[in-house]
N, CA and C atoms as a LAMMPS dump frame, in Angstrom:
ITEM: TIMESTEP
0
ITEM: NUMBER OF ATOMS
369
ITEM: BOX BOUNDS ff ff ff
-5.0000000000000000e+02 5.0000000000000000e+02
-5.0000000000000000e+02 5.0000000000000000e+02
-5.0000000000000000e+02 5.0000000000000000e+02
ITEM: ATOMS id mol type element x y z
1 1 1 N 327.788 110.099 271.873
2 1 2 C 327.027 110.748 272.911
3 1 3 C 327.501 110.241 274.262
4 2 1 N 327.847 110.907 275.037
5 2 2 C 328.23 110.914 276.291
6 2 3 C 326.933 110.09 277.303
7 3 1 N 327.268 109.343 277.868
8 3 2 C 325.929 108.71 278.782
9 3 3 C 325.142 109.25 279.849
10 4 1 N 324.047 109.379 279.673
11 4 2 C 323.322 110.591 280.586
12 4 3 C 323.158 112.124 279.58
13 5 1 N 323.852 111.817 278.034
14 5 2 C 323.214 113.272 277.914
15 5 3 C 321.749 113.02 276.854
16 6 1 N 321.043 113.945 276.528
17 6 2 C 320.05 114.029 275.607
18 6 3 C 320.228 113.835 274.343
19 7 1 N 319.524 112.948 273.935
20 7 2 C 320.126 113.305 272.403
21 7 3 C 319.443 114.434 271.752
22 8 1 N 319.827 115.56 270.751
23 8 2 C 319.63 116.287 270.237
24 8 3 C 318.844 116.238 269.152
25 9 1 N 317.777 116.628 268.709
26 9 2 C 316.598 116.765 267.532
27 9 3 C 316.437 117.839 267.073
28 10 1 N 316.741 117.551 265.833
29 10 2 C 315.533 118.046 264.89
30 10 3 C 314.145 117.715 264.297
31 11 1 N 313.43 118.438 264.142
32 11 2 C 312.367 118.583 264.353
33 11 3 C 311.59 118.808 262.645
34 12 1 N 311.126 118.448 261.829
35 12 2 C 311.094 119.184 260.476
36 12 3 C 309.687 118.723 259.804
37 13 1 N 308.476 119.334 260.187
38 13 2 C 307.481 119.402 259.544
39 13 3 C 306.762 121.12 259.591
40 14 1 N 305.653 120.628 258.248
41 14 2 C 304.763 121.993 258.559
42 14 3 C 303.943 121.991 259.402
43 15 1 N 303.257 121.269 260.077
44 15 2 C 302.463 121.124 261.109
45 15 3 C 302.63 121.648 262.629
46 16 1 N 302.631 122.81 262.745
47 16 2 C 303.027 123.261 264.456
48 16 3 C 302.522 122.374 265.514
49 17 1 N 301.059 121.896 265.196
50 17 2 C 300.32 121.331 266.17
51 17 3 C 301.401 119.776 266.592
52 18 1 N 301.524 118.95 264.864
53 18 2 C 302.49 117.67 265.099
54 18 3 C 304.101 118.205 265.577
55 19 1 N 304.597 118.995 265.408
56 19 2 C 305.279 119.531 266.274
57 19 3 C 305.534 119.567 267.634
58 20 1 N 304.908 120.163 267.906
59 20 2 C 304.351 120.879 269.584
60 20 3 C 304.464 118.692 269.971
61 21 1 N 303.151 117.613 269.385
62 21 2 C 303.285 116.593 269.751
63 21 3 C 304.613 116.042 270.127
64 22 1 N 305.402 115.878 268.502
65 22 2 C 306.333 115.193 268.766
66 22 3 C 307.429 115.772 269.789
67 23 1 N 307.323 117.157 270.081
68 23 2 C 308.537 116.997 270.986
69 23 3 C 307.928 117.076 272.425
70 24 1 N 306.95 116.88 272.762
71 24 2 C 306.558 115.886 274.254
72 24 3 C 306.879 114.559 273.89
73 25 1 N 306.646 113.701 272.958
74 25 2 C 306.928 112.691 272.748
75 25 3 C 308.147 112.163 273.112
76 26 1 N 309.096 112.956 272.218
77 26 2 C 310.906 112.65 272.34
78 26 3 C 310.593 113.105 273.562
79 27 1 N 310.494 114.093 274.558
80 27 2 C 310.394 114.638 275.395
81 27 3 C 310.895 113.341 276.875
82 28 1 N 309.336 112.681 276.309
83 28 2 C 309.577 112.068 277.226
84 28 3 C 310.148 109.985 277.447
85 29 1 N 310.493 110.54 276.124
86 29 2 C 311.778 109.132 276.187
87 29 3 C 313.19 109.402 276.27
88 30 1 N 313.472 111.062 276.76
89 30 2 C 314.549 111.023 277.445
90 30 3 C 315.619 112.352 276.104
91 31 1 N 314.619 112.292 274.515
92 31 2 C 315.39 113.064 273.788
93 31 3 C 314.992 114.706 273.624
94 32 1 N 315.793 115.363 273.247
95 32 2 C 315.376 117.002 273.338
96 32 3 C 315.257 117.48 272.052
97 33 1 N 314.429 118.263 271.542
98 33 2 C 313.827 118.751 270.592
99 33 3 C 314.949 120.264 270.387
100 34 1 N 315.874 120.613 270.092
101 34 2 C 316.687 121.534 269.921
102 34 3 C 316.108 122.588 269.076
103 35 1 N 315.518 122.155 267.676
104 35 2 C 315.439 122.8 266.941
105 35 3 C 313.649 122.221 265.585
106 36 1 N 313.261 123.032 265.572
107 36 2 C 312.1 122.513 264.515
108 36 3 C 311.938 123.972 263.236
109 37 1 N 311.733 123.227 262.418
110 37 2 C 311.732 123.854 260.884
111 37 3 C 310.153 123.182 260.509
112 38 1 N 309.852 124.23 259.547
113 38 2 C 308.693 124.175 258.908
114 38 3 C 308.746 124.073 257.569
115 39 1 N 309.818 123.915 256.73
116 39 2 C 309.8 123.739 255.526
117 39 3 C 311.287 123.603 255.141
118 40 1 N 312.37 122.557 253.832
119 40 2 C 313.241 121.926 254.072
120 40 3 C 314.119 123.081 253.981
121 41 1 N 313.79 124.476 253.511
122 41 2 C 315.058 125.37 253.463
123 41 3 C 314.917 125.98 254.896
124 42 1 N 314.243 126.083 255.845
125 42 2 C 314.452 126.514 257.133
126 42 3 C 315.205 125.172 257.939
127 43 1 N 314.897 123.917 258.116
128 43 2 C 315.425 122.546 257.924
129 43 3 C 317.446 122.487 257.886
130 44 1 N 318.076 123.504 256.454
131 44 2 C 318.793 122.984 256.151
132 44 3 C 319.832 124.047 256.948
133 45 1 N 318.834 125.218 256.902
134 45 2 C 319.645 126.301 257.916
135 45 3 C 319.871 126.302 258.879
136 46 1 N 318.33 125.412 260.047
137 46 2 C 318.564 124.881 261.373
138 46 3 C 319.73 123.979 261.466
139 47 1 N 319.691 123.219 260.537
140 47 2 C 320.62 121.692 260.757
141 47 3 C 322.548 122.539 260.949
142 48 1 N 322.299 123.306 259.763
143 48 2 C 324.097 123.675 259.788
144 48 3 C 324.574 124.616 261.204
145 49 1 N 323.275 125.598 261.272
146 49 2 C 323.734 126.5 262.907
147 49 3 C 323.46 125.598 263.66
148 50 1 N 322.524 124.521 264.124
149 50 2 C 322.742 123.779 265.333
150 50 3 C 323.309 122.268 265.4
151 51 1 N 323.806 121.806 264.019
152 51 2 C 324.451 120.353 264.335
153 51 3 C 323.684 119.491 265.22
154 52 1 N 322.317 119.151 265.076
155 52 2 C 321.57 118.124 265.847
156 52 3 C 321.889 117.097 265.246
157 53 1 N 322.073 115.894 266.692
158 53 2 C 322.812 114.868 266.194
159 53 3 C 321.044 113.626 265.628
160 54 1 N 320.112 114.328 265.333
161 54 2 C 319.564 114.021 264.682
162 54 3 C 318.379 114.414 264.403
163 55 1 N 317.102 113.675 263.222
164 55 2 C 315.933 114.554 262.514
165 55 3 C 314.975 113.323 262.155
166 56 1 N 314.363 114.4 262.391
167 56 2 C 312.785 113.547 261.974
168 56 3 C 312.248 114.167 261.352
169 57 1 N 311.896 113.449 259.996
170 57 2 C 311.282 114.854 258.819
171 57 3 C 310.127 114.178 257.859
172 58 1 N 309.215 114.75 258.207
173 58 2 C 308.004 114.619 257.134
174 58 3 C 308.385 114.411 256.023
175 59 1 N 307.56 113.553 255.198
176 59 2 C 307.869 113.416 253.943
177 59 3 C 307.296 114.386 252.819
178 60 1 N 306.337 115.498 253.434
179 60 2 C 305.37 116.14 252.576
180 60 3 C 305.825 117.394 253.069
181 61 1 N 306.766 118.197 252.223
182 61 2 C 307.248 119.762 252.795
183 61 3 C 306.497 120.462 252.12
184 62 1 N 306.224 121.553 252.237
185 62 2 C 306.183 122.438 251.344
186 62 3 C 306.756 123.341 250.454
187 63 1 N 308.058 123.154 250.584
188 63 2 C 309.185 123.341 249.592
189 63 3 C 309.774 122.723 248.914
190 64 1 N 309.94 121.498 249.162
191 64 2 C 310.64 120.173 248.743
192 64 3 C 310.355 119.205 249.579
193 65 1 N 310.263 117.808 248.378
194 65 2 C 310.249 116.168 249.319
195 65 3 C 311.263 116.22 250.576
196 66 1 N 310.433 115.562 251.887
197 66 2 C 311.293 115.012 252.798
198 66 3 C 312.334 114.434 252.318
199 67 1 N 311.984 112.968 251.338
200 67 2 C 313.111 112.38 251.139
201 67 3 C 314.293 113.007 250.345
202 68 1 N 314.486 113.919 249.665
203 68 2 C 315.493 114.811 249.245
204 68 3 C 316.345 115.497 250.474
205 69 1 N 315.381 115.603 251.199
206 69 2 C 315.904 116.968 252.303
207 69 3 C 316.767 116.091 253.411
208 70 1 N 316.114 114.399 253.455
209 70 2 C 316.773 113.243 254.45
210 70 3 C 318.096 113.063 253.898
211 71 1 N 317.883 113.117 252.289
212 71 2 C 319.216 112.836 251.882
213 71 3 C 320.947 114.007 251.546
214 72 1 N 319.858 114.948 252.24
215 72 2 C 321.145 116.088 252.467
216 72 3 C 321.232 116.194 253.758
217 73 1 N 320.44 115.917 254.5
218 73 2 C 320.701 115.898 255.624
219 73 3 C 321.908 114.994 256.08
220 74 1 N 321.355 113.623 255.65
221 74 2 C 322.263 112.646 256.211
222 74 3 C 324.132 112.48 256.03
223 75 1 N 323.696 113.188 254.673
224 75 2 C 324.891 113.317 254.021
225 75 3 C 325.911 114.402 254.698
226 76 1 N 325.105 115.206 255.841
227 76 2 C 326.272 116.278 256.597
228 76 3 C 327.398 115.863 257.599
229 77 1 N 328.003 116.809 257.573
230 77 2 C 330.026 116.074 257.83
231 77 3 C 329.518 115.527 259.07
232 78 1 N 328.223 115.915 259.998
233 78 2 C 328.64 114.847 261.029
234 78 3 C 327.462 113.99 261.702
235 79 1 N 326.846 113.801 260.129
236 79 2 C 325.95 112.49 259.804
237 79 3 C 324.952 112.511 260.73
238 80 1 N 324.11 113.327 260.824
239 80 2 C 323.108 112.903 261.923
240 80 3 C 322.242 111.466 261.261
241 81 1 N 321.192 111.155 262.692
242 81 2 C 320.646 110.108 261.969
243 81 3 C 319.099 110.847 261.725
244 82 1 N 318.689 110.244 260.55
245 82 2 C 317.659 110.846 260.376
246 82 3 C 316.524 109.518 259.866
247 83 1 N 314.863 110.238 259.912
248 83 2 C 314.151 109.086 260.2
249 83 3 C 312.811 110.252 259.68
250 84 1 N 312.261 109.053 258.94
251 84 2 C 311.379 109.623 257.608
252 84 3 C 309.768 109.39 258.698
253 85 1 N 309.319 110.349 258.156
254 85 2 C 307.703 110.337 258.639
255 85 3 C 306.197 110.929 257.825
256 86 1 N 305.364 110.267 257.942
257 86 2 C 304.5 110.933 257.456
258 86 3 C 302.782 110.743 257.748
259 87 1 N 301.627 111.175 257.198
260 87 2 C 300.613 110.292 257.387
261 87 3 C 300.19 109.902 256.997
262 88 1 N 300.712 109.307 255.798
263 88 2 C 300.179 108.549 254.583
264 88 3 C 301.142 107.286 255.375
265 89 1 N 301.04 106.174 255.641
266 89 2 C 301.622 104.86 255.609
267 89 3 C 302.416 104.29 254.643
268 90 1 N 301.923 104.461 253.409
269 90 2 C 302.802 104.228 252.011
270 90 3 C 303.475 105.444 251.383
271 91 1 N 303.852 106.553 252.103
272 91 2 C 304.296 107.408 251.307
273 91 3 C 306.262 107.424 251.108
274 92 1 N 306.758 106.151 251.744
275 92 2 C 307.685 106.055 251.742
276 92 3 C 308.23 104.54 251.793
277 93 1 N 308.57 104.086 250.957
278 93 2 C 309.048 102.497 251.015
279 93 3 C 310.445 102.45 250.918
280 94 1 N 311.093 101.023 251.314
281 94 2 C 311.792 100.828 251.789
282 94 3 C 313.342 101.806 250.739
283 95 1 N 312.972 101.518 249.276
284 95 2 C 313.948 101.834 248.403
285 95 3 C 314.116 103.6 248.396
286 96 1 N 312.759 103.96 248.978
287 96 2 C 313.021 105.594 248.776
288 96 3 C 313.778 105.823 250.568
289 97 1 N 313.628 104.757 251.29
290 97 2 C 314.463 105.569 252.99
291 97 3 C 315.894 104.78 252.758
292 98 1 N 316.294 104.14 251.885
293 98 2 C 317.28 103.589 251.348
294 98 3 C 318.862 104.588 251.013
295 99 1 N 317.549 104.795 249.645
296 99 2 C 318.1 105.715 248.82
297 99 3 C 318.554 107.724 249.625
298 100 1 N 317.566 107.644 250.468
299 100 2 C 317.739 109.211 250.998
300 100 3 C 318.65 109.043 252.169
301 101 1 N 319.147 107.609 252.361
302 101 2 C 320.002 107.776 253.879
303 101 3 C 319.565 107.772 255.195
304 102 1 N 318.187 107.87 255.205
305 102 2 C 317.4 107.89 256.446
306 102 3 C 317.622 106.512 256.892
307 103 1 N 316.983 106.41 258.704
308 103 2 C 317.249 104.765 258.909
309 103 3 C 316.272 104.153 259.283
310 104 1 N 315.045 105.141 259.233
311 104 2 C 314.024 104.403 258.545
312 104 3 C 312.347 105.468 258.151
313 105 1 N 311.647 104.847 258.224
314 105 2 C 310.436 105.213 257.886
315 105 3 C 309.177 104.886 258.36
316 106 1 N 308.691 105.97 259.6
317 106 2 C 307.475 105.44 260.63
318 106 3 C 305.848 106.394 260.159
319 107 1 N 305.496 105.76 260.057
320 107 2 C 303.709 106.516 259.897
321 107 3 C 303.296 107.227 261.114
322 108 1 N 303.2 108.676 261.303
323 108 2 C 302.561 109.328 262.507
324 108 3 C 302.127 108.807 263.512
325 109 1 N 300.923 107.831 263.085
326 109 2 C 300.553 106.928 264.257
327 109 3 C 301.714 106.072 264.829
328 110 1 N 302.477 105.765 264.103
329 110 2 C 303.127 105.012 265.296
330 110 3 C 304.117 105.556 265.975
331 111 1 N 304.569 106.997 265.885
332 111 2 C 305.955 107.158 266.615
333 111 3 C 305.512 107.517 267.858
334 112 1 N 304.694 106.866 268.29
335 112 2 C 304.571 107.418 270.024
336 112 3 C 305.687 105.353 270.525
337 113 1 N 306.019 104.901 270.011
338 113 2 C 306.238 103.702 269.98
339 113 3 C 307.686 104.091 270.547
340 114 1 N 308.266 103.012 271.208
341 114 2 C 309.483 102.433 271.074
342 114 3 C 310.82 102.514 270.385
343 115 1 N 310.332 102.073 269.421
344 115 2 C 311.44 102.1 268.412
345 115 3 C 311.881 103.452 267.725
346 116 1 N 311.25 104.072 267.924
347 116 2 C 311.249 105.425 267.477
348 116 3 C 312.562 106.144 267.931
349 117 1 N 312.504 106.032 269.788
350 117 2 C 313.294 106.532 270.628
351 117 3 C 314.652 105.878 270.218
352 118 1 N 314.472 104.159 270.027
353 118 2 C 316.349 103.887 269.819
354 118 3 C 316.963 104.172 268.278
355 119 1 N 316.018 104.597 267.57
356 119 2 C 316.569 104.865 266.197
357 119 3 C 316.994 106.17 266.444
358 120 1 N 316.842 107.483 267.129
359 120 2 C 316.872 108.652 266.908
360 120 3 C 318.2 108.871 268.34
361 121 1 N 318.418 108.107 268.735
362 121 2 C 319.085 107.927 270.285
363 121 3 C 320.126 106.806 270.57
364 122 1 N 319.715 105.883 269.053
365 122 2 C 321.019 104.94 269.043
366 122 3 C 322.479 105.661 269.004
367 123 1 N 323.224 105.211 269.708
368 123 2 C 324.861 105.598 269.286
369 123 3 C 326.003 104.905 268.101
């Protein structure tokens, strides 16, 4: 990423309302919300037409597990980073954000946080 540009998001829950949140959120730590999907096969179609250099994806789709969908994600030729979410606190431990490639795994409540921004914005 070039310095001074946005980093690029995806966006991937069913929730419009947590939606609409999270991208004021990224919004305003500097990242841009490009693209949001509501379920992992809209997800996999956004990801290939827009190449966001990264995702934030619920763990509870309605088509398929987040963590399946993290782990095709991550796995694309130009690796976004991706980062597991949900509102269950335990719905994702360390061996399942491991195993799916994600780089990590935050509970709703906390991604108004910090760390959120350099995981999704690290270079």
């Amino acid at each position: 990423m070039i310095a001074g540009m946005e980093r690029s998001i995806l966006v991937v829950d069913d929730d419009p309302a947590f939606r609409e949140l999270v991208q004021r959120i990224l919004a305003e730590a500097g990242l841009k919300v490009v693209a949001e999907a509501d379920s992992a096969a809209a997800a996999i179609s956004a990801a290939k037409a827009i190449k966001p250099e990264a995702a934030l994806v619920d763990v509870d789709l309605p088509d398929r597990g987040g963590i399946a969908l993290a782990q095709e994600l991550a796995a694309l030729p130009w690796r976004p980073r991706v980062v597991l979410t949900s509102v269950d606190p335990d719905a994702a431990g360390p061996d399942d954000v491991r195993r799916s490639g994600a780089l990590a795994f935050f509970p709703k409540a906390e991604l108004a946080n910090g760390t959120l921004r350099s995981l999704l914005a690290s270079d």
